[in-house]
C-alpha positions as CSV (number, residue, x, y, z in Angstrom):
1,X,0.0,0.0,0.0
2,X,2.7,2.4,1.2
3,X,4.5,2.2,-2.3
4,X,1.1,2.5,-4.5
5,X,0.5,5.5,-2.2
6,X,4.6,6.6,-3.4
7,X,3.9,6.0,-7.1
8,X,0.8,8.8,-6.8
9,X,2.4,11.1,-4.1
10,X,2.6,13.9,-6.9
11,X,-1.0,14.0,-6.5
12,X,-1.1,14.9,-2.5
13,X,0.3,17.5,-0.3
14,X,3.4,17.0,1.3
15,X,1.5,16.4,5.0
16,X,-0.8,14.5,3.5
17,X,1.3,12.2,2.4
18,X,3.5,12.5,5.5
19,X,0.7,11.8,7.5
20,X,-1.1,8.7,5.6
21,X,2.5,7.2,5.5
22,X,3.5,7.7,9.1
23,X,-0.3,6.1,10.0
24,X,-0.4,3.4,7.8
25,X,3.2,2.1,8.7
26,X,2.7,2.5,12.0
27,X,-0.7,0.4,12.2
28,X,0.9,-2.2,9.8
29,X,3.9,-2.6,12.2
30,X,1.8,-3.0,15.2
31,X,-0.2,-5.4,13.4
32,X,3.2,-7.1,12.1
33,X,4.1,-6.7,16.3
34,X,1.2,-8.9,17.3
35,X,1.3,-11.3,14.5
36,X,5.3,-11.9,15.0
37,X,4.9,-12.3,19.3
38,X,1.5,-14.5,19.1
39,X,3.6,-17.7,18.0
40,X,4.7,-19.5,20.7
41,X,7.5,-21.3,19.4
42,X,9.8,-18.6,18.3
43,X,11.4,-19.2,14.7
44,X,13.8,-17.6,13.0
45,X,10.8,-16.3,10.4
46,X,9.2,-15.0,13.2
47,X,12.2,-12.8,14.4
48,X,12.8,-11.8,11.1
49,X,9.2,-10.5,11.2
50,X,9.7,-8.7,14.5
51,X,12.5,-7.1,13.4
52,X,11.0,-5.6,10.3
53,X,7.7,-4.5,12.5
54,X,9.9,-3.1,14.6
55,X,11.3,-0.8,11.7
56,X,8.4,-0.1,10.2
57,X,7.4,1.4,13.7
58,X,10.8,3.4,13.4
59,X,10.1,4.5,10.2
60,X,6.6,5.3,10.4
61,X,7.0,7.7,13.8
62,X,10.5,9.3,12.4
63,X,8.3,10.4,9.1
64,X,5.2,12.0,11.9
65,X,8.2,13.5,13.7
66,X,11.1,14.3,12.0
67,X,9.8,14.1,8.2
68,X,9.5,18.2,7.7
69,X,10.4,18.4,4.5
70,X,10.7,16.1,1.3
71,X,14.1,15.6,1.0
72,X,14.3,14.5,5.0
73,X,11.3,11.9,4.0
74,X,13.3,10.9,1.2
75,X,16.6,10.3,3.6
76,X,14.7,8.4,6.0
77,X,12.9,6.3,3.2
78,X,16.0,5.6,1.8
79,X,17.9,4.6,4.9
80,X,14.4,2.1,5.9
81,X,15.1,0.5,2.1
82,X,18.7,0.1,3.2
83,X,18.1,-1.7,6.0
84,X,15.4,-3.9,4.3
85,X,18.2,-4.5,1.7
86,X,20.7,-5.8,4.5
87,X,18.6,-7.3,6.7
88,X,17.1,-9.3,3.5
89,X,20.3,-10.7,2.6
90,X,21.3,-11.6,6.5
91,X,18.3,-13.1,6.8
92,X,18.6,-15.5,4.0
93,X,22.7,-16.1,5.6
94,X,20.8,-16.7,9.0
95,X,18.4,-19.2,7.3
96,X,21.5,-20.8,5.6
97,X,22.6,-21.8,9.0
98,X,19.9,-23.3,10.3
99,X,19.8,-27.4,10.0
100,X,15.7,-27.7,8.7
101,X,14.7,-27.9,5.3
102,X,15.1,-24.4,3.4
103,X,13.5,-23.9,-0.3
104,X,16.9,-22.8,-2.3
105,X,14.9,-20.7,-4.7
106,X,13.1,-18.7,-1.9
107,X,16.3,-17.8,-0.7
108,X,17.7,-16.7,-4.2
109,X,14.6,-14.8,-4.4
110,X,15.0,-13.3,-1.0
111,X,18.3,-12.5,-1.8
112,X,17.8,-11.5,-5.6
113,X,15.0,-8.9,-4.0
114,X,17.7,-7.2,-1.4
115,X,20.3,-6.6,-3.6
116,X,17.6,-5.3,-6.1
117,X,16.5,-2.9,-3.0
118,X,19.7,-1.7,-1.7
119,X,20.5,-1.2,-5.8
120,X,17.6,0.4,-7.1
121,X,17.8,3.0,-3.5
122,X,21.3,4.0,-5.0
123,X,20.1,4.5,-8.7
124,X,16.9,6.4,-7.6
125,X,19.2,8.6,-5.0
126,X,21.7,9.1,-7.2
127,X,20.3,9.9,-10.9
128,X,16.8,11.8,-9.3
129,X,18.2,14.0,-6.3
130,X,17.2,16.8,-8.2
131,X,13.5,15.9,-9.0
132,X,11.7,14.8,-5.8
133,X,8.9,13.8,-7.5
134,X,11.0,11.1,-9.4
135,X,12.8,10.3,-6.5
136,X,9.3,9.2,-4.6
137,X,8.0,7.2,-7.5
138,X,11.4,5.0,-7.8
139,X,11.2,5.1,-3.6
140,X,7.4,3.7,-4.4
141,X,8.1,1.3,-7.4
142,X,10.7,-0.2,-4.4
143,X,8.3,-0.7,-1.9
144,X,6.0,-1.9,-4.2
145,X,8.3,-5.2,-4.7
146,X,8.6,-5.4,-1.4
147,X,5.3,-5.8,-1.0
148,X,4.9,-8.5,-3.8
149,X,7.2,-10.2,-2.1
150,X,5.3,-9.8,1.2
151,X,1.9,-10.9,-0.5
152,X,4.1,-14.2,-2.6
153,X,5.7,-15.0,0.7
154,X,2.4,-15.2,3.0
155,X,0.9,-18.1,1.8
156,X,4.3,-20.4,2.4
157,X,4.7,-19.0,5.6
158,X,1.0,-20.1,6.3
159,X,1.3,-23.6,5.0
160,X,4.6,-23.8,7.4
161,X,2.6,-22.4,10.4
162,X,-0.1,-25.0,9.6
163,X,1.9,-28.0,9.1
164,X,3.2,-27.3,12.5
């Protein structure tokens, strides 16, 4: 949602779309929150999941609060897709270590997607600084992927909660 609501920000005030961001990232991530610490065996999915809830929280109250201008929603948006990048790629390492079963191909996905993130941040910070309107839509198109991946992700990580 947040990176549909990115691709069309050209259309909305800058509060406006400081505000539906900050909102809806904050009510995702507490939703993420509750998801993530209702399983009662913890696995490593699960921390990855509280991790990322716990950023989106992060991200969504630094845009209420420190978010003033564009350009400071565009350095905070484009630190949060850095840390997605990373934390994508350790995630896959950390999955690499563990002794169960992993789907190969997920990982290379995973992994495929972060270095696509932290890549595509770079490109849209470096060739748009100047157009802010660019630089939102590239920021949207990546959040967008993200939440593909999200929505292509959910029902394996269903089938694994339910096989449990």
């Amino acid at each position: 949602m947040e990176g549909i609501f990115l691709l069309f920000s050209k259309y909305f005030t800058f509060n406006i779309t400081k505000y539906a961001l900050g909102v809806a990232l904050i009510v995702g991530a507490l939703l993420a929150m509750v998801t993530a610490f209702s399983r009662q065996r913890k696995q490593v999915e699960f921390a990855y999941h509280e991790i990322h809830a716990l950023a989106m929280l992060v991200y969504g109250l630094s845009i209420l609060l420190i978010a003033n201008t564009i350009e400071i929603l565009s350095y905070i948006t484009a630190f949060l897709l850095f840390f997605y990048a990373f934390s994508e790629i350790t995630f896959c390492i950390w999955l690499f270590n563990l002794k169960n079963a992993v789907k190969i191909n997920i990982l290379f996905i995973r992994i495929f997607l972060g270095m696509l993130v932290g890549i595509g941040t770079l490109v849209v910070m470096n060739n748009f600084s100047s157009n802010m309107t660019m630089v939102m839509e590239g920021y949207g198109i990546l959040f967008t992927m993200i939440g593909i991946n999200v929505l292509l992700y959910e029902p394996i990580m269903k089938t694994k909660v339910l096989s449990e």
